[in-house]
C-alpha positions as CSV (number, residue, x, y, z in Angstrom):
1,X,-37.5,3.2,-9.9
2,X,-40.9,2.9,-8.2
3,X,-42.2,-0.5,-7.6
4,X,-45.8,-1.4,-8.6
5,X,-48.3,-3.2,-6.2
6,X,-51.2,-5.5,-7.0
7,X,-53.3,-7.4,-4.2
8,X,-53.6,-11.1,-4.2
9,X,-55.0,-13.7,-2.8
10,X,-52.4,-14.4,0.2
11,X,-51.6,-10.4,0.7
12,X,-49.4,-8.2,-1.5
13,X,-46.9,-8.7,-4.1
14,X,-44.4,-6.6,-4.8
15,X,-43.1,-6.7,-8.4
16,X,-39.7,-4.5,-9.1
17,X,-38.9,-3.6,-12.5
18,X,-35.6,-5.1,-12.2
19,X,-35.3,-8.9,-12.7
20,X,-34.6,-11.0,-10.1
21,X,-31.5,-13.7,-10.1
22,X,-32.0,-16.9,-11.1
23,X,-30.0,-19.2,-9.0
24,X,-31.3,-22.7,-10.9
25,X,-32.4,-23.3,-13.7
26,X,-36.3,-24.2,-14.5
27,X,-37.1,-27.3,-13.1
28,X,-34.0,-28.3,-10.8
29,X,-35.4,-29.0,-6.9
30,X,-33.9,-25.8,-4.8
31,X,-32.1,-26.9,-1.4
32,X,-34.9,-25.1,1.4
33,X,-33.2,-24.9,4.5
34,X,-34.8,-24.4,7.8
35,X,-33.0,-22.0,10.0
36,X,-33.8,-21.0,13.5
37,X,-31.3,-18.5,15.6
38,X,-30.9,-19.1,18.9
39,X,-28.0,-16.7,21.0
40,X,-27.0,-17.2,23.7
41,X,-26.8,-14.0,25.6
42,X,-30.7,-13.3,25.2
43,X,-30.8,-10.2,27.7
44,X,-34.8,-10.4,28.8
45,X,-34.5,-14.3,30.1
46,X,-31.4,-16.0,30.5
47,X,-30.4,-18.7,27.8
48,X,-34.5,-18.2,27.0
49,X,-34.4,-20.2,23.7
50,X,-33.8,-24.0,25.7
51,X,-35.7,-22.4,29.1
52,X,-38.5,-25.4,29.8
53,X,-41.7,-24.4,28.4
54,X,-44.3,-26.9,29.1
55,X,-41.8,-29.5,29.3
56,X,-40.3,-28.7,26.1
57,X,-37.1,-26.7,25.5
58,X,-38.4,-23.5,23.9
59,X,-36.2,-24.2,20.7
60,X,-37.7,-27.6,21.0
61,X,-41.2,-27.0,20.3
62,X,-40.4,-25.3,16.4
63,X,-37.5,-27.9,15.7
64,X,-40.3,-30.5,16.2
65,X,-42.8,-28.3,13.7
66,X,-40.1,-28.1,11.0
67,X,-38.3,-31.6,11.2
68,X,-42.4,-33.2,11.2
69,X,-43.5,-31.1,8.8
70,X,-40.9,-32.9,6.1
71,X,-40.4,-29.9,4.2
72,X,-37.4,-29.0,4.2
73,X,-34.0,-30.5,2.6
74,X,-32.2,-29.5,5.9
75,X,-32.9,-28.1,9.5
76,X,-30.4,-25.7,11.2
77,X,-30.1,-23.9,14.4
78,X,-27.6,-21.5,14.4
79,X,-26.2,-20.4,17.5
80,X,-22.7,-19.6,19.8
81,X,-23.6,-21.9,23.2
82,X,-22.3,-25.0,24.1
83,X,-25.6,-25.7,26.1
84,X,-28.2,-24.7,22.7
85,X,-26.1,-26.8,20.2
86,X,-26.8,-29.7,22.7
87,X,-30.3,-29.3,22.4
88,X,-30.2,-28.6,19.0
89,X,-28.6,-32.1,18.5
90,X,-30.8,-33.6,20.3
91,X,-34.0,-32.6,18.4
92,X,-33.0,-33.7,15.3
93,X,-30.8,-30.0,13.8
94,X,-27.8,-29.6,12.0
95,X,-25.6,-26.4,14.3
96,X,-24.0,-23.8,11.9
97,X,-21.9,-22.2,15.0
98,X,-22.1,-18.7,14.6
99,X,-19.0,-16.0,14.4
100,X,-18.2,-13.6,17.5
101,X,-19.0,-10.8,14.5
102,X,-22.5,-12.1,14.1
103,X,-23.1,-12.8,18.3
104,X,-23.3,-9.2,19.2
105,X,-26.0,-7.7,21.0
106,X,-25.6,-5.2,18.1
107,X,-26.0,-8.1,15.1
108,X,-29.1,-8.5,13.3
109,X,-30.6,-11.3,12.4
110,X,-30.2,-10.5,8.6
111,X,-26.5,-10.4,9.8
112,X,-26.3,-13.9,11.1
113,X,-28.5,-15.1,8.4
114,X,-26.4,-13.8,5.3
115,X,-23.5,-15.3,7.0
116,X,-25.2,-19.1,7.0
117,X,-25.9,-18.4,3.2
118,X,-22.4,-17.8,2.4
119,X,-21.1,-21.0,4.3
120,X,-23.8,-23.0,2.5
121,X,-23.6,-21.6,-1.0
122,X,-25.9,-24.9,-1.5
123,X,-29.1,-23.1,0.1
124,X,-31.4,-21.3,-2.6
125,X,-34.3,-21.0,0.1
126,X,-33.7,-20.2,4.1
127,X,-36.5,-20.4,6.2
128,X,-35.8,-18.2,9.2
129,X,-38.2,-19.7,12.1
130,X,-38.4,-17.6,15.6
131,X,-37.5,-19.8,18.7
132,X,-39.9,-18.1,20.3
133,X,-43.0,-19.5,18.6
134,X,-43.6,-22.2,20.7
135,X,-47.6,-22.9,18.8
136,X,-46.2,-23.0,15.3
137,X,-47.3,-26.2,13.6
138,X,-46.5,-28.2,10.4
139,X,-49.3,-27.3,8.1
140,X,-48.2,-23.8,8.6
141,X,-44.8,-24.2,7.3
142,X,-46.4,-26.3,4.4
143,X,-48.3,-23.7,3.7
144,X,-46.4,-21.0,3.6
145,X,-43.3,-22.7,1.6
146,X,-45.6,-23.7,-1.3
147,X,-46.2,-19.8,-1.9
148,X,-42.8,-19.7,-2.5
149,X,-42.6,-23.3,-4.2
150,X,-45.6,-23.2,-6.2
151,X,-47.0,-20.1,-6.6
152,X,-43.4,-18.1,-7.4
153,X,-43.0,-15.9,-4.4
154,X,-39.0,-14.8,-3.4
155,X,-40.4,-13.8,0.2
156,X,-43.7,-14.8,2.6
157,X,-43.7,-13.8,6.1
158,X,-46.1,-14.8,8.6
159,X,-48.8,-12.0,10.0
160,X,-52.2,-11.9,12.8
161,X,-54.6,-10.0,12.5
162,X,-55.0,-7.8,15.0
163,X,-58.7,-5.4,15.5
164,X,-56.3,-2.8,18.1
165,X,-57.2,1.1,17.6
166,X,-53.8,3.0,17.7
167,X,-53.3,6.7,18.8
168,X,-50.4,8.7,18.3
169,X,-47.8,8.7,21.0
170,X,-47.5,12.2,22.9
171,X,-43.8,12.1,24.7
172,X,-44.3,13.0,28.3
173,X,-44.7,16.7,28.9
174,X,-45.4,17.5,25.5
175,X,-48.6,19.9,24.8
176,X,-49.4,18.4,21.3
177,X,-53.4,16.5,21.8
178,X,-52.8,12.9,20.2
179,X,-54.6,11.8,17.1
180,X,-55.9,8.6,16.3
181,X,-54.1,6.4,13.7
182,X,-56.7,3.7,12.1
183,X,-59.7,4.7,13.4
184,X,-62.9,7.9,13.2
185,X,-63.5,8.3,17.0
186,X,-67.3,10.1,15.4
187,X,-67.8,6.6,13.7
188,X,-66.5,4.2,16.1
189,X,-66.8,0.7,14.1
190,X,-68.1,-2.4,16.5
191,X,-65.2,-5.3,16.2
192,X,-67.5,-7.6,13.9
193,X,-67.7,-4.6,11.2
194,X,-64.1,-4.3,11.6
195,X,-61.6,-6.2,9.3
196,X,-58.8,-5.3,12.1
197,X,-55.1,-5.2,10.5
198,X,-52.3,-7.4,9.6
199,X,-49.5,-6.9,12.1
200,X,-46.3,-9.3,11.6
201,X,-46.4,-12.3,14.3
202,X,-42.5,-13.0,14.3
203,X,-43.1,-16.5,13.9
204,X,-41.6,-17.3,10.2
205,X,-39.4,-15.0,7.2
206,X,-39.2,-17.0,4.2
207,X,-36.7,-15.9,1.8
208,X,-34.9,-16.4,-1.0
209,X,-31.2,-16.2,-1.4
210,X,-31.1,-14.0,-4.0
211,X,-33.1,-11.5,-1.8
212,X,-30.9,-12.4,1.4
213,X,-27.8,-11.6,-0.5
214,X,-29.5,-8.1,-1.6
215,X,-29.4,-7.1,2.1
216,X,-33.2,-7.7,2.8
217,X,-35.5,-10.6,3.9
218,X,-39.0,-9.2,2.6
219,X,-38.6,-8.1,-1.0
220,X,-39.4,-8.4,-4.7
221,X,-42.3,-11.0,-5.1
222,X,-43.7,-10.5,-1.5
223,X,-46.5,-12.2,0.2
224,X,-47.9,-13.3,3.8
225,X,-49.7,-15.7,5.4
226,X,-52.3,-15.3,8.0
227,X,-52.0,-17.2,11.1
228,X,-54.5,-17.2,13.7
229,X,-54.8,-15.9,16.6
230,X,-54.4,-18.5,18.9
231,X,-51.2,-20.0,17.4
232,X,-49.4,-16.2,17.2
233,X,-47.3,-16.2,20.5
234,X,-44.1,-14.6,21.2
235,X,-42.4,-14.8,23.8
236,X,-40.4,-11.5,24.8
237,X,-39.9,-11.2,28.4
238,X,-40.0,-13.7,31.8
239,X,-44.1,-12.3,32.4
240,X,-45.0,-13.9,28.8
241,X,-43.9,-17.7,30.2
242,X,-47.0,-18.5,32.2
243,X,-49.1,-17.4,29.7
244,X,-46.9,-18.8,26.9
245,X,-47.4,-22.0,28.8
246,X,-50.8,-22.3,29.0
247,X,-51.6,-21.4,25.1
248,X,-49.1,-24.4,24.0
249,X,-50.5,-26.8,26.2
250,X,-53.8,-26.0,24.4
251,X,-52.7,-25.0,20.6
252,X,-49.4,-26.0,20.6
253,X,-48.2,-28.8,18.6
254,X,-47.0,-32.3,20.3
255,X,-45.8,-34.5,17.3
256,X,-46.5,-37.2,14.9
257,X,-48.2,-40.0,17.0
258,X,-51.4,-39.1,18.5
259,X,-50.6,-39.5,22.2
260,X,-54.6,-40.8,22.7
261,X,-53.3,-44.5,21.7
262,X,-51.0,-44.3,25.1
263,X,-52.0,-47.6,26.7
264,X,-49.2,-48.4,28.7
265,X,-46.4,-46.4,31.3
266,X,-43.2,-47.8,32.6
267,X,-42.1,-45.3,35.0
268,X,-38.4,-46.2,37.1
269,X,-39.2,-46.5,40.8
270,X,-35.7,-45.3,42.0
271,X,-35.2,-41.5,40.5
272,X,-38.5,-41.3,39.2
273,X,-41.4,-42.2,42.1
274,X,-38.8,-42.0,44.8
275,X,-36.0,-39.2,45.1
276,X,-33.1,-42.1,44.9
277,X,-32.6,-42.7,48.5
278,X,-32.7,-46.0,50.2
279,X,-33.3,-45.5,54.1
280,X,-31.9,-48.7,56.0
281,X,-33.5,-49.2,60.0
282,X,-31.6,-50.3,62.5
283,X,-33.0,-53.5,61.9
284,X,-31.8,-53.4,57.9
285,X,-35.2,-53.0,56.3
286,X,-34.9,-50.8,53.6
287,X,-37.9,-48.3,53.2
288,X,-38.1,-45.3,50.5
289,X,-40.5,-42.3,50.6
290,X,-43.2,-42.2,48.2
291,X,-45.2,-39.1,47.6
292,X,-49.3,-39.4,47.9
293,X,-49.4,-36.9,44.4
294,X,-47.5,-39.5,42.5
295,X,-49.6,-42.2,43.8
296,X,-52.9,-40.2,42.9
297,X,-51.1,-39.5,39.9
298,X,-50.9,-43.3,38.9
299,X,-54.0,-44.1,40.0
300,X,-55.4,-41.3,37.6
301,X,-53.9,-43.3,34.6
302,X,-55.4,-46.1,35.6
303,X,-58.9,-44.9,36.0
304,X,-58.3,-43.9,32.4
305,X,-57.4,-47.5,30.6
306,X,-53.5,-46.9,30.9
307,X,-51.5,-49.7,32.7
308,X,-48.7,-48.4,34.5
309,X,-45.6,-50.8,35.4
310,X,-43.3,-49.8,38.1
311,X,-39.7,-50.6,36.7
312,X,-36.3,-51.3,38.3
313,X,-32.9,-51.8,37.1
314,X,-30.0,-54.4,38.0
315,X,-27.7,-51.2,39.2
316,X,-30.4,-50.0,41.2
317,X,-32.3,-53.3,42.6
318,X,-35.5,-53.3,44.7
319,X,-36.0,-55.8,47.5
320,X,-39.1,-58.0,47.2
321,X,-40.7,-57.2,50.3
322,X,-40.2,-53.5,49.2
323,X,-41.7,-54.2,46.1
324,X,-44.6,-55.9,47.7
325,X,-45.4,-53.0,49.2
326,X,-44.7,-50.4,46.3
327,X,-47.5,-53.2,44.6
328,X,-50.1,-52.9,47.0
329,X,-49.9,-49.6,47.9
330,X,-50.1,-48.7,43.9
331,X,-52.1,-51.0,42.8
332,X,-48.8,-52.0,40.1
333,X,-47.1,-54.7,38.8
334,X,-43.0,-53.9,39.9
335,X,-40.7,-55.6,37.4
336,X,-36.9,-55.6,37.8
337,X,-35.4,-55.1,34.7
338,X,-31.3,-56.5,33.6
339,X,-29.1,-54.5,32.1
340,X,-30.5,-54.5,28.2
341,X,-33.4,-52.3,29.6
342,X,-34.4,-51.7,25.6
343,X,-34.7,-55.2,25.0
344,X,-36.6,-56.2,27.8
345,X,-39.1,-53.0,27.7
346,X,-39.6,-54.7,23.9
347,X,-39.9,-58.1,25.1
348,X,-42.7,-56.9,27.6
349,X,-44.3,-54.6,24.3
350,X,-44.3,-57.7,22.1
351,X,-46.3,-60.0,25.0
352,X,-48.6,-57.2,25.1
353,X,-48.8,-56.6,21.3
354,X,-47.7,-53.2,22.0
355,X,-46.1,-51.0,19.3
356,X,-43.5,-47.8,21.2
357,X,-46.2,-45.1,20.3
358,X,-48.5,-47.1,22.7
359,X,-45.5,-46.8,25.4
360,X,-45.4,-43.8,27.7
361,X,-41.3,-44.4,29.8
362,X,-40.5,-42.2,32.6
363,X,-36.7,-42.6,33.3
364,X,-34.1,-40.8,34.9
365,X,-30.4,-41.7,33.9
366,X,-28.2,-42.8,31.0
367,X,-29.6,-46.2,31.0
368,X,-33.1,-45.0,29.9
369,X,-32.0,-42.7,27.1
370,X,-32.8,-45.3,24.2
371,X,-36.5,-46.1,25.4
372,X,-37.3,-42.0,26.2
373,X,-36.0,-41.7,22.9
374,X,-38.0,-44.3,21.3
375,X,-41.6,-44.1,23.5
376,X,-44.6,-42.2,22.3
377,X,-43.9,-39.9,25.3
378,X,-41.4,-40.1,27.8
379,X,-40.3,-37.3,30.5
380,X,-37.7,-37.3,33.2
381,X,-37.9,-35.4,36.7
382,X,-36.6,-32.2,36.5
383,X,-33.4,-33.2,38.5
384,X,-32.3,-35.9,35.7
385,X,-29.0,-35.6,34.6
386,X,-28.7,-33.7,31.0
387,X,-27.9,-37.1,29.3
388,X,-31.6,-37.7,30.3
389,X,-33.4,-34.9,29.8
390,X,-32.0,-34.5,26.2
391,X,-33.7,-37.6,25.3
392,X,-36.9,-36.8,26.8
393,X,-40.0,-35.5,25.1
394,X,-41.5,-33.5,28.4
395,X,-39.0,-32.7,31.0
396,X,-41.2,-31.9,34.6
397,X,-41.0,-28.9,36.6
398,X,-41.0,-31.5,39.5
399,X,-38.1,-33.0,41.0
400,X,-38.1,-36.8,41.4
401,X,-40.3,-38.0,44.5
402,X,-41.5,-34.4,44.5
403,X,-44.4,-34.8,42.4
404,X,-43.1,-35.4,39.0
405,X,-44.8,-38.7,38.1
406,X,-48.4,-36.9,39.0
407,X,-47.5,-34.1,36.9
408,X,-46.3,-36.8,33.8
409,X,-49.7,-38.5,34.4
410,X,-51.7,-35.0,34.0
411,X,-49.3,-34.4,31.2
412,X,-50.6,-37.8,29.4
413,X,-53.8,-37.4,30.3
414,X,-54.3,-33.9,29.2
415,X,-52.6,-34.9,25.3
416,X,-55.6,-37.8,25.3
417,X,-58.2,-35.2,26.2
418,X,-57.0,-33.3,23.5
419,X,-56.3,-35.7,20.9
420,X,-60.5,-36.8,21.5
421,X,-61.4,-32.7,21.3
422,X,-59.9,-32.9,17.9
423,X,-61.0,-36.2,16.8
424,X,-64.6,-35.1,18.2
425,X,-64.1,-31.8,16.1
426,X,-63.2,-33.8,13.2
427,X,-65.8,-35.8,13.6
428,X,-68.7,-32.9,13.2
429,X,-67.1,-31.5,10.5
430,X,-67.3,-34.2,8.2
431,X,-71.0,-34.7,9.3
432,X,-71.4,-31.1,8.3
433,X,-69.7,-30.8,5.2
């Protein structure tokens, strides 16, 4: 039987004359479930979905959206890699570990995603998020889930608008002339007359079980929601990275605490400023290498209000005469720290009447894990050991003494520029409105 269409506010609805199941009744709170696949054997990159992007894993950047976003009774990745379900762990997701039936480069996503509904008959709602949306923010999920929630939609997917002219394709040596597909080449409309067209973005399917179970993940009560342009990336192929990059350090979204309240950076001076080597003379003087970018880097900070403290650990002791020098060549207070790292970092917090969002830590091994977990922002060099760079918020392209305190320092410093554009933007817009 033919299905009748009405416009709404949001986009279409689709209203079948069949009813659709009921899988609580009126007034019992649904289970929504976030769910994000992430394969393994992505063909285009390599293990794409935890690849660094901007210091993030990819998968990183929309676990943060949907665990923030406080949405959702429980947040999945589902997957079949050792290495993914790692990082999945780490920021903050439950692993359903997918069957070899499901982890073909034949399977679906529907496939994979009907199989996670029947091992969690609990699920009414699934929430199927695209790793590869590294801009997606909170208030979009929000938004989208209370058109299901609120407003009695079974399926919302997310769409751009697009303002592309399309022309038929002609297959190479064919004689056919191509026609144009949404547009009058005589009548030409200028983009500003043009309401351009929705085109699916890939970023979010919200569904319903009942609809899932059907075999389908837009259907019945259908809607979408407009994103904008700037937050619609997608990341297919090794050429959209760069470019990927760039828009997420710009739109992308870096978590609860605003990072313009950073006051302070501990950053380790063995694995972190300096590569980890001690060079003994002849004489026994120790002496490490220390790179002028991480130097410049520190004196950046700095320039900016943010103390930075040099740190050092009991396993990995600096000398006093090398941390003279380290001091004046700086311009930094060198601390050596015991082994209750935590606790001391706190201690030093507390004389400062610091709280952890105020603390940017740079650390390297195992026995920083706790304070990169619990600082505002934290990174390791791009050489840390996995322990490490799981616990880490931004994880540098640099290797340690290479550059990758510089590039953390441009990393903190850029997030405080930002946080003040949107403050600033704020700002005007209350005075306007």
């Amino acid at each position: 039987m033919a299905a009748t269409r009405k416009r709404t506010r949001r986009g279409i609805e689709d209203v079948s004359d069949r009813k659709a199941k009921v899988i609580k009744s009126s007034g019992e709170k649904r289970h929504i479930a976030a769910l994000i696949l992430a394969r393994g054997g992505s063909k285009g990159i390599p293990l794409k979905n935890i690849k660094m992007l901007a210091g993030v894993p990819l998968i990183g950047w929309v676990l943060r959206a949907a665990v923030d976003s406080k949405q959702f009774d429980s947040v999945w990745v589902s997957t079949d890699h050792d290495d993914i379900e790692k990082v999945a762990k780490a920021w903050g997701a439950q692993v359903h570990r997918r069957s070899p039936e499901v982890s073909k480069d034949s399977s679906s996503s529907l496939d994979t995603i009907q199989e996670f509904a029947r091992l969690n008959p609990e699920v009414d709602v699934i929430c199927h998020i695209q790793a590869t949306s590294p801009c997606l923010h909170p208030f979009h999920l929000k938004e989208a889930l209370e058109m299901i929630t609120k407003q009695g939609f079974t399926s919302v997917f997310s769409v751009v608008r697009r303002h592309h002219f399309r022309w038929q394709e002609v297959k190479k040596g064919g004689s056919v002339a191509t026609q144009p597909l949404n547009l009058d080449p005589s009548n030409r409309p200028r983009r500003q007359d043009w309401d351009g067209e929705l085109c699916e973005n890939g970023s979010f399917y919200f569904s319903t079980r009942a609809l899932i179970e059907e075999g389908v993940l837009q259907g019945g009560k259908w809607a979408y929601y407009e994103m904008l342009p700037e937050y619609s990336v997608d990341i297919d192929v090794d050429i959209d990275w760069p470019v990927a990059e760039q828009r997420v350090l710009r739109f992308g979204y870096f978590g609860l605490d605003k990072p313009e309240v950073v006051r302070l950076l501990l950053c380790n001076v063995s694995g972190c400023l300096t590569d980890g080597r001690v060079l003994i003379s002849v004489s026994g003087e120790e002496m490490v290498s220390v790179n002028t970018r991480d130097t410049m880097g520190i004196r950046m900070l700095q320039r900016e209000g943010v103390e930075v403290i040099l740190i050092s650990s009991g396993e990995d002791p600096v000398t006093k005469a090398l941390a003279d020098n380290l001091s004046q060549r700086t311009g930094c207070e060198v601390r050596q720290l015991g082994k209750d790292i935590q606790g001391e970092v706190k201690a030093m917090m507390d004389d400062k009447d610091l709280d952890w969002k105020e603390v940017a830590y740079m650390g390297n091994d195992a026995p920083d894990v706790d304070c990169l977990i619990l600082a505002g922002l934290s990174a390791v060099p791009r050489d840390a050991p996995v322990v490490a760079i799981n616990a880490a918020k931004y994880s540098c392209h640099s290797a340690a003494g290479l550059g990758a305190v510089r590039e953390f320092s441009e990393h903190i410093l850029l997030l405080k520029k930002k946080a003040k554009s949107q403050m600033e933007q704020d700002r005007i817009h209350r005075n306007t409105f």
